[in-house]
Residue, then its C-alpha position, 0 to 999 in steps of 0.5 A: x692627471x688624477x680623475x676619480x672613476x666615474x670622471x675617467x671614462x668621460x675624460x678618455x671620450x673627450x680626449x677621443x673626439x678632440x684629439x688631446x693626449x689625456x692619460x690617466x693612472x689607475x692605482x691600486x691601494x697606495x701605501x708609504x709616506x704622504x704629506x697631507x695633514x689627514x691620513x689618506x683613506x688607503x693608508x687607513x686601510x692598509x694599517x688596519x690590520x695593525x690598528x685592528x680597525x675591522x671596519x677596513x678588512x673588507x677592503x683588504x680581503x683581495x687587492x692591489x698595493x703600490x707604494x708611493x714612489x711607485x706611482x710617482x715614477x709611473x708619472x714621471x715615467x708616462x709625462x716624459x714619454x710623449x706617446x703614451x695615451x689612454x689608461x695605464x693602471x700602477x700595482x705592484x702587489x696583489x694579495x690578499x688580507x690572510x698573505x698581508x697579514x703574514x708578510x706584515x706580521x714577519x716584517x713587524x713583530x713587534x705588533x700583535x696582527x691578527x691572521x685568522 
């Protein structure tokens, strides 16, 4: 189950008092393939050193990412396994806005990434 933040906390409660079996994943920045019509915030934000779209960088100073496959096997992983309970956060990375820009810019060179 997805729940925004501030609706996380309330739902942990509630599963608490009535004795319910809610989980919730916590992610960090989700970056690969999506199948919506927009582009998600968080892909706009990991590509934004490849767009140069600085209105994101701040967002990429220091943080975690995790690949779409990731967090769907960490679904999988705690729907099959009955007694998990509470939050469970999914990173797979943490780095920050100077080490992406590197690894993108050795793993891409065909784009000019900015790394200053």
């Amino acid at each position: 189950m997805y729940l925004c933040p501030r609706a996380e906390r309330p739902a942990l409660d509630f599963d608490e008092q009535n004795k319910l079996e809610v989980v919730t994943i916590a992610s960090s920045i989700i970056v690969g393939p999506f199948i919506m019509q927009n582009i998600p915030g968080s892909v706009t934000a990991a590509l934004a050193l490849i767009t140069r779209n600085e209105a994101h960088y701040s967002i990429l100073l220091q943080h975690g990412l995790v690949h779409t496959d990731d967090l769907c096997n960490a679904h999988i992983f705690l729907y099959e396994h009955h007694a998990t309970k509470g939050r469970y956060i999914c990173s797979s990375q943490d780095k920050t806005i100077l080490q992406l820009a590197k690894m993108m810019r050795e793993r891409y060179p065909e784009y000019d990434i900015p790394i200053k």
